[in-house]
N, C-alpha and C positions, 0 to 999 in steps of 0.2 A: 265679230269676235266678242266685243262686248256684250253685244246681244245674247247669246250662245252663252256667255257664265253667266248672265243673269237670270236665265231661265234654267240652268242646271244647280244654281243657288235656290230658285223658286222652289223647283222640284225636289230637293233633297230637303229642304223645310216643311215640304206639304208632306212627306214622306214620314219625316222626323214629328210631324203633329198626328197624323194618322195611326203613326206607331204608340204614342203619348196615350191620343185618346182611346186608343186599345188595352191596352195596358190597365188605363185607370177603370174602364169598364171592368174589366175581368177582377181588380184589386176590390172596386164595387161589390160585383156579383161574388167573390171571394168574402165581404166584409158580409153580405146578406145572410151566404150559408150556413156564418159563424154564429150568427144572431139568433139564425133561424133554429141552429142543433144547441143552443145555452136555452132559448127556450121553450125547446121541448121538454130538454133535462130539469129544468128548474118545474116543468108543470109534471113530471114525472117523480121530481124527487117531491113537490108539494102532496101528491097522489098516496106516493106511499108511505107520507109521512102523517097519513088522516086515516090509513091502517091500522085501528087500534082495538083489538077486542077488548071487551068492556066486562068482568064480571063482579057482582055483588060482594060483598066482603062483611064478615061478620066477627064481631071478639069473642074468641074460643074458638073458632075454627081455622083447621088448618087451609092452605090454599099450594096449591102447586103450580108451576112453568117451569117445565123440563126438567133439568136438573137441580132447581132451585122449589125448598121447601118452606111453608114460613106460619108463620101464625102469631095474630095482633093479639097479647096476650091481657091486658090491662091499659086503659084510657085513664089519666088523672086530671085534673083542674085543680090548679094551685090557688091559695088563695094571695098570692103574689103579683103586687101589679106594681107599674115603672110607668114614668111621661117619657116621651121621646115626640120629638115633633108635632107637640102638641096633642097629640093623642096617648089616650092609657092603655098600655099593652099590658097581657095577662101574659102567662104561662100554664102550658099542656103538658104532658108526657106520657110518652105511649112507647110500650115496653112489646119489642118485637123479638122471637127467637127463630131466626132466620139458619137454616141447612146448606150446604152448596154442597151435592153432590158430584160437581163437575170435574173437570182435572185441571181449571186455572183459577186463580183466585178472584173472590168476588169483591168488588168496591162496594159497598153501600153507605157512606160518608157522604155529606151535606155536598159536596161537588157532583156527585155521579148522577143528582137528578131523579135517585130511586123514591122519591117522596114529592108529592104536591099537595099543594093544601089551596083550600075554599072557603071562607067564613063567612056564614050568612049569604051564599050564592055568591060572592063574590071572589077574586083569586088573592090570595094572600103571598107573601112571600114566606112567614112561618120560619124558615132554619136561618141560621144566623152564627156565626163566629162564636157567638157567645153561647151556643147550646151545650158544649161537653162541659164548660164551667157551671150551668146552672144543674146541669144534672148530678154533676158532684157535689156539688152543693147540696143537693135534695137527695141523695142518696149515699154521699162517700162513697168510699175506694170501690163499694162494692157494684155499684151503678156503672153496669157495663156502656162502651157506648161501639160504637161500628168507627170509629176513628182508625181504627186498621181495616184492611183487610181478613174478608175470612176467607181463610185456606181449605181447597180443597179436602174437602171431609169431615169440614169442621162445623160442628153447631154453635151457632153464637149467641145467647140472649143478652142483650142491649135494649138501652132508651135513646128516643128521639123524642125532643124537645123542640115544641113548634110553640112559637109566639105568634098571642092571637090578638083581638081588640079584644079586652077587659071584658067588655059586654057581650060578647056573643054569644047566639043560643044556639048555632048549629055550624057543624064543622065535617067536612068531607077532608078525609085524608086519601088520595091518591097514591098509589103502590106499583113500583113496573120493579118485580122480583128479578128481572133480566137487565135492568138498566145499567147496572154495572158489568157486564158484559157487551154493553153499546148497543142494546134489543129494547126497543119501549114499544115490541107489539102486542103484550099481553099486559091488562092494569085490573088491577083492583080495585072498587071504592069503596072507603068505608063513609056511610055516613051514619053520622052520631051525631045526640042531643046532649045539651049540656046536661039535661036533668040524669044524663045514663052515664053519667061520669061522675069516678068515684073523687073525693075529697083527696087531695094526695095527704101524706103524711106531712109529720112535724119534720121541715129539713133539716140534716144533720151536721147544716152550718149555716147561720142565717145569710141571708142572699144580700145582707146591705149589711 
């Protein structure tokens, strides 16, 4: 009798580990397939996030993306410069009159990413918290800037103020006219020379 429930203890254990070890395969094979579909998705969303057509961009012409009209209207170089982390930073401004044809409104404020910047081949950060104050500065009231939204069917001409290295001779500004709609498949780039950049004016409240 003893005998007998020790071998139906055995047997319900061997039972209870076979069930275990099944289980844990399948929770395995379950953990592989999850693995497997994150990264396909991650090489799918890297894919189409290297989608990006590229075309030239020039001051004075307009450019178009769908329902978004624009054109880089004036490049300035200030003679304004600041230390910050040991390096001298200048100031730029570049005066865009951006359309939105569409029917929701368009973000193009220092968040939305609609602006990149290059100086000297390298990647800059450029916008900065402190842009809508330097451009009021260098222009008053009347220096528009993209700090709202522009409302469908609005034309809006604004400055954006990119801070550069004091010394720079050459600066690419990158453009995705969609990006405030959450689209950065179409960019624009402009590049420019310092030499083809106008003096800006005498600002209309001194910056210090």
């Amino acid at each position: 009798m003893k005998t007998t429930l020790q071998r139906a203890v055995c047997l319900l254990l061997s039972s209870a580990l076979l069930l275990s070890l099944g289980a844990c395969g399948k929770k395995k094979e379950k953990e592989n397939s999850v693995r497997d579909v994150a990264e396909e998705t991650s090489a799918e969303t890297t894919q189409e996030m290297r989608k990006v057509e590229s075309h030239e961009g020039k001051i004075g012409e307009q450019v178009t993306d769908q329902e978004v009209v624009a054109t880089l209207k004036k490049a300035y170089v200030s003679d304004y410069t600041f230390t910050e982390n040991d390096q001298e930073i200048g100031l730029t401004f570049f005066e865009f009159e951006i359309q939105n044809n569409g029917d929701e409104e368009l973000v193009a404020d220092m968040l939305s990413r609609t602006f990149g910047l290059s100086a000297d081949g390298e990647a800059y950060a450029g916008i900065s918290i402190r842009g809508p104050r330097f451009i009021y500065r260098q222009f008053g009231e009347e220096g528009g800037t993209f700090d709202d939204p522009i409302q469908p069917g609005e034309t809006r001409d604004g400055w954006i103020c990119m801070e550069v290295p004091a010394d720079f001779q050459t600066l690419r500004i990158t453009y995705f006219p969609r990006a405030g709609f959450l689209d950065w498949d179409e960019a624009y780039l402009y590049d420019i020379d310092r030499s083809d950049m106008e003096a800006a004016p005498q600002p209309v409240e001194a910056f210090q």
